[in-house]
Rosetta silent file (secondary structure, phi, psi, omega in degrees, C-alpha in Angstrom):
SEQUENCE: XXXXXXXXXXXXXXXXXXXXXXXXXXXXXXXXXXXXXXXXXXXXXXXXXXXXXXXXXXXXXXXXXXXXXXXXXXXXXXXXXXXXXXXXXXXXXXXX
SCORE:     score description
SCORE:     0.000 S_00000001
   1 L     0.000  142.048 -178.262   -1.659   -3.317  -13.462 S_00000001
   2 L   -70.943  123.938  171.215    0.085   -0.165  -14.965 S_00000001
   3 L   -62.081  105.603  172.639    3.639   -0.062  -16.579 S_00000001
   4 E  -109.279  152.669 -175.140    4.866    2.395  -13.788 S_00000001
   5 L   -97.476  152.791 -174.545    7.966    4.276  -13.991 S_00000001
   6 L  -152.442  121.541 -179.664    9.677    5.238  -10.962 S_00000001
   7 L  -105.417 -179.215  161.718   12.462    8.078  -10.203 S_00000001
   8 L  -139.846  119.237  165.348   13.910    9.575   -7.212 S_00000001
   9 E   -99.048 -178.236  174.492   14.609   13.243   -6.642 S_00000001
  10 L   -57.413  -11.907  173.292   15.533   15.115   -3.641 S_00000001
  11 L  -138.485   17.833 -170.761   12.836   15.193   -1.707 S_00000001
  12 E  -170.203  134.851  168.481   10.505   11.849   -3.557 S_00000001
  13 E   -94.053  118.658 -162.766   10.092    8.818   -5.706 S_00000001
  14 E  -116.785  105.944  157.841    7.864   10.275   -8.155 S_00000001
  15 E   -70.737  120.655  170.061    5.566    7.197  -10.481 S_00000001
  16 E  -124.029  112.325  147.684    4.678    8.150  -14.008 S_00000001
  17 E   -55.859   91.531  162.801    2.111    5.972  -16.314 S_00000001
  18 L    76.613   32.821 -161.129    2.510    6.857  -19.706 S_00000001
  19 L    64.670    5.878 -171.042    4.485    9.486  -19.272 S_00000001
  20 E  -100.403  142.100  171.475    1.760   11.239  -16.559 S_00000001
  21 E   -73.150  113.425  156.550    3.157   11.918  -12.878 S_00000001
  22 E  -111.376   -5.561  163.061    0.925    9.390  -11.157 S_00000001
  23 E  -178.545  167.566  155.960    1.956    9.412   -7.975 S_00000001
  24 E  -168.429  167.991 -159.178    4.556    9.815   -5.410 S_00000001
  25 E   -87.425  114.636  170.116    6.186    8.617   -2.010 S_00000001
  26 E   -67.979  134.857 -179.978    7.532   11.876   -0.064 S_00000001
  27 E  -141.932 -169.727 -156.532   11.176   10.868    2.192 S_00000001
  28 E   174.034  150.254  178.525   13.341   13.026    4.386 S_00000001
  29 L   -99.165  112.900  152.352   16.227   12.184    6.096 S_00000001
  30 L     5.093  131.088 -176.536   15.949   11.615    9.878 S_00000001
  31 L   -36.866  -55.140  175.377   16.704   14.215   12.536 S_00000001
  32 L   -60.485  -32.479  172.700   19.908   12.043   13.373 S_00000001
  33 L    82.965   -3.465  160.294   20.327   11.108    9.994 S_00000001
  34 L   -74.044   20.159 -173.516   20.210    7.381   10.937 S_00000001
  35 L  -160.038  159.614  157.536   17.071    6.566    8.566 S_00000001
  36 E   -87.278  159.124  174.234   15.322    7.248    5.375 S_00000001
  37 E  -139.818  126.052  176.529   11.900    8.607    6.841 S_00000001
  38 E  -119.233  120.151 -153.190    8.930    8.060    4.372 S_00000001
  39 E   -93.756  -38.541  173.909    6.531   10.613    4.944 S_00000001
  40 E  -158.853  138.438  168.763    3.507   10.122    2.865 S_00000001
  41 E   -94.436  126.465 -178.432    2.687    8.268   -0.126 S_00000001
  42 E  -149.238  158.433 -149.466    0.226    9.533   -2.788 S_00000001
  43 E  -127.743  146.778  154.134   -1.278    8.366   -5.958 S_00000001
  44 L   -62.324  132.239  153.390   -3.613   10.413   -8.522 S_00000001
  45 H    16.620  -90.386 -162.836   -7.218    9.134   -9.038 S_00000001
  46 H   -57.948   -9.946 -179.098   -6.921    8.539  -11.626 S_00000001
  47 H  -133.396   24.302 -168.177   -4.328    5.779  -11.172 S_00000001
  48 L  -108.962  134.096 -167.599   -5.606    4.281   -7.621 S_00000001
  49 L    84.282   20.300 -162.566   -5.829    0.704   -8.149 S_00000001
  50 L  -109.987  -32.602 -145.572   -3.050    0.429  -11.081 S_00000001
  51 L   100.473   -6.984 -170.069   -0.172   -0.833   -8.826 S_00000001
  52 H   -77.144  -17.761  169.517    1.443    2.648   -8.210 S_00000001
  53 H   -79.746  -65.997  162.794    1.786    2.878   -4.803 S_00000001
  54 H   -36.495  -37.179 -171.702    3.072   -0.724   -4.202 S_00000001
  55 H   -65.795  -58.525 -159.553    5.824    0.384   -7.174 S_00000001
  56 H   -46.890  -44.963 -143.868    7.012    4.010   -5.301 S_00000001
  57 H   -82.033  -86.963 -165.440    7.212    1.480   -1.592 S_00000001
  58 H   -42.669  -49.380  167.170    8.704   -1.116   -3.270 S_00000001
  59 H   -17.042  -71.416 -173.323   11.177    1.118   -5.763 S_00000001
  60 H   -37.832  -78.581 -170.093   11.992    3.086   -2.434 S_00000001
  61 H   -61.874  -29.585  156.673   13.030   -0.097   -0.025 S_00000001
  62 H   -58.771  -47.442  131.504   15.011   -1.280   -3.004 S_00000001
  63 H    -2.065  -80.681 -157.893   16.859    1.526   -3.076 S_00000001
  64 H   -95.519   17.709  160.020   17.733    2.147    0.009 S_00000001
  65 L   -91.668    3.670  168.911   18.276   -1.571    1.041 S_00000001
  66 L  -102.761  -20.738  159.095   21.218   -1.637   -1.833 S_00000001
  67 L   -54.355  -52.741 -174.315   22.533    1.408   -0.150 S_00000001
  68 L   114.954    0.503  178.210   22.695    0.283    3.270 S_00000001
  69 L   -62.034 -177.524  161.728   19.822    2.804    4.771 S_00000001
  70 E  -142.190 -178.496 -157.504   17.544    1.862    6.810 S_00000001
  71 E  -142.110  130.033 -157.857   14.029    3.247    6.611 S_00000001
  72 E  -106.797   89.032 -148.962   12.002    4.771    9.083 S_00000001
  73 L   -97.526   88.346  173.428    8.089    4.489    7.420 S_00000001
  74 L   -26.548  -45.127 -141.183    5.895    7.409    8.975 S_00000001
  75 L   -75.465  144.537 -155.283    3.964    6.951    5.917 S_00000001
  76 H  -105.327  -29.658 -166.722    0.758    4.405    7.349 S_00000001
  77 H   -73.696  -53.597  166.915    0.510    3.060    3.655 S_00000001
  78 H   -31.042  -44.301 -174.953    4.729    1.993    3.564 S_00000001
  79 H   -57.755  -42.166 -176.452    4.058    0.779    6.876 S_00000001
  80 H   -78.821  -48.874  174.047    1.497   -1.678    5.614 S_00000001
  81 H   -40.779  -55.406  179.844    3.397   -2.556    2.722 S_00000001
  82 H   -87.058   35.142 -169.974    6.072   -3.663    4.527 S_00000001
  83 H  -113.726  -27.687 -160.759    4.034   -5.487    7.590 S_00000001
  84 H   -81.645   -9.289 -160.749    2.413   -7.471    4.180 S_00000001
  85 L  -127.564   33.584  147.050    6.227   -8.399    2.815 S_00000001
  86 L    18.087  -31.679 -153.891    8.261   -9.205    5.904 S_00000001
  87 L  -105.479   12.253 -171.965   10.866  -10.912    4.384 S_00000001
  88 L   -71.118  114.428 -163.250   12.050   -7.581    2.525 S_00000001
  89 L   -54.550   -2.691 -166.217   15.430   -6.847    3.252 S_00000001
  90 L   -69.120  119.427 -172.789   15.544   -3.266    3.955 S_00000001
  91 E   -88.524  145.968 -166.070   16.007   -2.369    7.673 S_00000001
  92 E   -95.709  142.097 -176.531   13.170   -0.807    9.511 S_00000001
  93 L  -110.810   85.616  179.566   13.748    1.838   11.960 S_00000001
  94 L   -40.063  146.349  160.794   10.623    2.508   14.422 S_00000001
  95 L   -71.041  153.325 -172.222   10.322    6.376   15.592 S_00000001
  96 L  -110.908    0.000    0.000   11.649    6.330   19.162 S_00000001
């Protein structure tokens, strides 16, 4: 598994390896503005299999479950992530 680094900017938590952008999870804020909405998660090649996706998901719900959001995961890979870790604290918002 990869030492990944993990930021957040205005529109993504963007994973870097070694100083290389290796992937990152695309969010938005909810029409309503009740949720984080995590729109797609994406990893370089070149780093698929390293741990980098699991980091941006996990980074992300850490985040915004020390905030107080809750998180709304579009994204089908976030989605899975959290159906495998149940016990994470962040709260999930289904699209209505």
């Amino acid at each position: 598994m990869a030492d990944v680094e993990v930021s957040r900017n205005e529109h993504a938590w963007v994973a870097r390896v070694d100083g290389q952008v290796a992937g990152e999870l695309v969010w938005r804020e909810s029409r309503d503005g009740s949720a984080v909405v995590l729109v797609h998660t994406g990893v370089g090649e070149a780093f698929e299999g390293q741990g980098v996706g699991g980091a941006l998901v996990r980074t992300a719900l850490d985040e915004l479950a020390a905030e107080g959001r809750a998180v709304r995961p579009d994204c089908p890979f976030a989605a899975e992530w959290l159906r495998r870790h149940p016990d994470h604290p962040v709260t999930v918002q289904q699209r209505t």
